[in-house]
C-alpha positions, 0 to 999 in steps of 0.5 A: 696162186692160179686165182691170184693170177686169173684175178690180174688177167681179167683186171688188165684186160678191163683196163685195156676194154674200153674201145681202145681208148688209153688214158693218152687220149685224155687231156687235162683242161687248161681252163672252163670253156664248157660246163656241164651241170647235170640236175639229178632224176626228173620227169617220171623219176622223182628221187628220193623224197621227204616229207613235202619235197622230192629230189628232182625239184631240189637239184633243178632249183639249185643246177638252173640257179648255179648256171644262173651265177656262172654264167653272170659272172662268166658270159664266155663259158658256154653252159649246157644243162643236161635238163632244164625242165622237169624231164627224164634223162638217162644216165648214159644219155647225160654223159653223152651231153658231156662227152660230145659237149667235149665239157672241162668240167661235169657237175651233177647234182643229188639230194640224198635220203637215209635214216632220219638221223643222217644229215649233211652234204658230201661230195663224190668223184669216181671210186671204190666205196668205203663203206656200207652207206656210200654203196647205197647211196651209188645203188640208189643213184644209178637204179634209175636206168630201171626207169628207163624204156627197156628197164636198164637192158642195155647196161645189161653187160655193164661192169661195175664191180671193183675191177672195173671201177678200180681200171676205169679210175686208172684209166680216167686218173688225169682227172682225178686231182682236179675232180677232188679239189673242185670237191674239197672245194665244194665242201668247204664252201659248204661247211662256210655255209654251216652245213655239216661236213660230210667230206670228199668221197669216192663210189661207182656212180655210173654217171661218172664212169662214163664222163671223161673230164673232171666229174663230181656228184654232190649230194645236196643234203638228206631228205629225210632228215626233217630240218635239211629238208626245211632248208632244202625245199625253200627258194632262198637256201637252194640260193645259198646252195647254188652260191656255194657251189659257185663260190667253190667254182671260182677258186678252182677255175682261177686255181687251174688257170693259174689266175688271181680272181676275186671270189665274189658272193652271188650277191655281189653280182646282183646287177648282172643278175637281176638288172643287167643290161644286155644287146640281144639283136640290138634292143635293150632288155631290163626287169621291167619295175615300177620306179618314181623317178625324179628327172631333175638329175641327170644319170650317167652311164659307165661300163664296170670291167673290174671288182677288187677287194683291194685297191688296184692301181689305175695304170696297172696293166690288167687295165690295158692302158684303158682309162679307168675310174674307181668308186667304192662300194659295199667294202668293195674297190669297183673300176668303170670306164667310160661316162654318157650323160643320159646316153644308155645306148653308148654304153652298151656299145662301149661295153661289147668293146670290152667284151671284145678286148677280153673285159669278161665280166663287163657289165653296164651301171648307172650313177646318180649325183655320183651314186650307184643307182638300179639299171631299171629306174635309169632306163625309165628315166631316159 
């Protein structure tokens, strides 16, 4: 019973251990203003391995294009990468930049390594493990403060055991629904995918203790298992990854903030990606390309504000009274406004207005005899 009792007393003065903050003082975010992508190990920590691959490459390939569709899609998030380069970061330090970035969302990402036989994707948010596997998979991930200068001293003091973890998830339990649906939602878009399932899962990644806002660890998939590995290392899946990932960004942006958005595939906002047109310090930026152009025609100029699915009305109010056209493409319902003939710098002006009036997704296109045609062969048309 006296040990029964002792066990209470130290649970509760853990809960009440962390620098006095309760979890009134957590807010829950009522959008994505701030996300923090968070590539796992670089530098002198290389990961876990394959045959031919290491996990710090796999998660910046996949964290550095993930940032790459987000910001496309969204230009008023402000995105901020623990590392864009190959270099070490500590595990406090990347939650640090979340903390003081003040993030709505932490997304961090893994690759993992086990038996030859273990494959697929898995996606954690903070938690006891429940069983032998994801014990080791949290050991591993956080044996990386032993890389760090004092070789983890200062985690020295730390407290991961079961108490702790089970306090600091009361505590931080305002995050938690939205930490595991931004999960289930990451793994289905993985299973989409046809990535094997491996499921929502909870462990005491140190990482995610410290973070204070919804935070999840995704594992990208095994190392060690020959086929994954395959699928990893090359460019055009870590592409599908990041797709993935951003796809299962959209629905829980759009679910916590109570909006009604198309979900889109990267792909879909290829011209934003590829052969956008943006005003940085008034000059024209374009993929420079080598395009025979035929001068004979004329090309106009509009500004996209809108993709859909489904036909919208061109009155409805989510236009704001713009006067807006449609055209279809690629099964798509696509909403410009404006036309310039010849006259690119019009429409980059015009498409800064609808930045300005909350257009968020606006984005310069060029036609062609009333077809859609590249951003570049326009520009080198004028």
């Amino acid at each position: 019973m006296r040990t029964f009792f002792s066990s209470i007393l130290i649970f509760l003065s853990l809960l009440t251990s962390f620098v006095g903050i309760g979890q009134e003082d957590f807010q829950l975010p009522e959008g994505v203003k701030t996300l923090v992508i968070d590539p796992g190990h670089g530098g002198h920590d290389p990961g876990c391995h394959g045959a031919h691959s290491k996990e710090k490459d796999i998660a910046l390939a996949i964290g550095l294009k993930l940032g790459q569709y987000i910001q496309t899609k969204y230009p008023e998030i402000n995105i901020v990468y623990t590392r864009k380069t190959d270099v070490f970061v500590t595990l406090d330090d990347r939650a640090k930049i979340a903390n003081e970035n003040n993030a709505d969302l932490f997304i961090c990402i893994h690759a993992n390594a086990a038996s030859a036989k273990a494959k697929g994707v898995e996606t954690y948010v903070l938690g006891l493990h429940r069983t032998e596997s994801q014990q080791k998979i949290a050991e591993r991930e956080n044996s990386t403060i032993y890389l760090e200068e004092d070789n983890g001293e200062k985690y020295e003091d730390f407290d991961l055991s079961p108490d702790a973890i089970i306090a600091r998830q009361l505590q931080l339990s305002v995050f938690l629904d939205q930490s595991i649906s931004f999960a289930a939602k990451v793994q289905s878009q993985f299973k989409n995918l046809g990535r094997h399932d491996r499921g929502v899962k909870q462990a005491g990644f140190l990482v995610l203790y410290k973070t204070t806002m919804p935070s999840v660890l995704i594992e990208t998939g095994f190392l060690t298992h020959k086929e994954e590995e395959e699928f990893l290392r090359k460019p055009v899946n870590q592409q599908k990854m990041a797709n993935s990932i951003f796809k299962a960004f959209q629905e829980y942006k759009s679910e916590i903030e109570g909006v009604n958005t198309l979900i889109v595939d990267a792909q879909e906002i290829k011209d934003l990606k590829d052969s956008i047109v943006e005003v940085v310090n008034d000059t024209l930026l374009v993929e420079e390309k080598e395009v025979e152009v035929d001068l004979t025609d004329k090309y106009i100029f509009k500004v996209q504000i809108e993709t859909s699915k489904t036909r919208i009305k061109l009155d409805d109010r989510r236009f704001k009274g713009e006067d807006v056209s449609e055209y279809k493409q690629h099964q798509l319902f696509k909403y410009t406004v404006g036309e310039y003939v010849m006259d690119i710098q019009s429409a980059l002006v015009l498409r800064k207005e609808m930045l300005e009036k909350g257009f968020n997704s606006s984005f310069v296109v060029a036609f062609k005899n009333g077809e859609r045609v590249s951003i570049t062969e326009a520009k080198q048309a004028l």
